[in-house]
C-alpha positions in Angstrom: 5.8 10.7 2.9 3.8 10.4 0.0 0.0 9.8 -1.0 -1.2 6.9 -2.2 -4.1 4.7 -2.4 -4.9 0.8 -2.0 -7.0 -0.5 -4.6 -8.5 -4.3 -4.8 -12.0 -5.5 -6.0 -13.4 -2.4 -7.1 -12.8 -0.5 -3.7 -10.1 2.3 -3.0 -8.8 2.8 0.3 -6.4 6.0 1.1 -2.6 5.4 2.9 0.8 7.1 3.3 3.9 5.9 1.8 6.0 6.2 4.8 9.0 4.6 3.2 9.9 3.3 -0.1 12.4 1.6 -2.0 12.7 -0.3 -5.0 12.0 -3.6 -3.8 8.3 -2.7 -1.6 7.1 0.0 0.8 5.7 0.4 4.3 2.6 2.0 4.1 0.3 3.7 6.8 -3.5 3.1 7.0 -6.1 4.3 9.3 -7.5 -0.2 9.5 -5.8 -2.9 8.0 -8.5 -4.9 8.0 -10.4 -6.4 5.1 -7.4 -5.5 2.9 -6.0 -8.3 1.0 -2.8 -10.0 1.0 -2.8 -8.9 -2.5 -3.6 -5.2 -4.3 -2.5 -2.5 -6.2 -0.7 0.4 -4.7 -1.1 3.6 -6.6 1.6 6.2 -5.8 0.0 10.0 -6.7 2.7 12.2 -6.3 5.1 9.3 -8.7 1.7 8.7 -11.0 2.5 5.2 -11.2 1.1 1.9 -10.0 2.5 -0.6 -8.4 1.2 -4.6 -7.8 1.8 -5.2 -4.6 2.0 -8.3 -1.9 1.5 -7.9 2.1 4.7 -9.4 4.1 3.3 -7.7 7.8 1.0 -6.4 9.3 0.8 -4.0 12.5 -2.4 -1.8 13.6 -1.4 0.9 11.5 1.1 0.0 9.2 1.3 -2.4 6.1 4.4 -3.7 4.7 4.6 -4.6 1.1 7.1 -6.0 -1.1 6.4 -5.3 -4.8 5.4 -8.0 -8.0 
């Protein structure tokens, strides 16, 4: 697992990168809610960025594929 964080609209919300690939990741958040279908995922331990868009949802977890 890595660190990451969620950003969107000025805001910055921390996650773990539970899995990743090239193609999106599933990433694990204390709340999904009032995150956007839409964000930027910021990958410390890579220090890249990554746009991002939601594909599901569970009450923990977030699964994105990336732009």
């Amino acid at each position: 697992m890595k660190s990451g964080s969620i950003e969107f609209n000025g805001r910055t919300i921390a996650c773990l990168i539970r899995n990743q690939s090239d193609t999106g990741a599933s990433l694990e958040v204390v709340s999904p809610l009032g995150i956007p279908a839409q964000f930027t995922l910021m990958i410390v331990a890579d220090r890249m960025s990554r746009g991002c868009t939601v594909i599901w949802r569970t009450e923990r977890l977030i699964g994105v594929k990336f732009r």
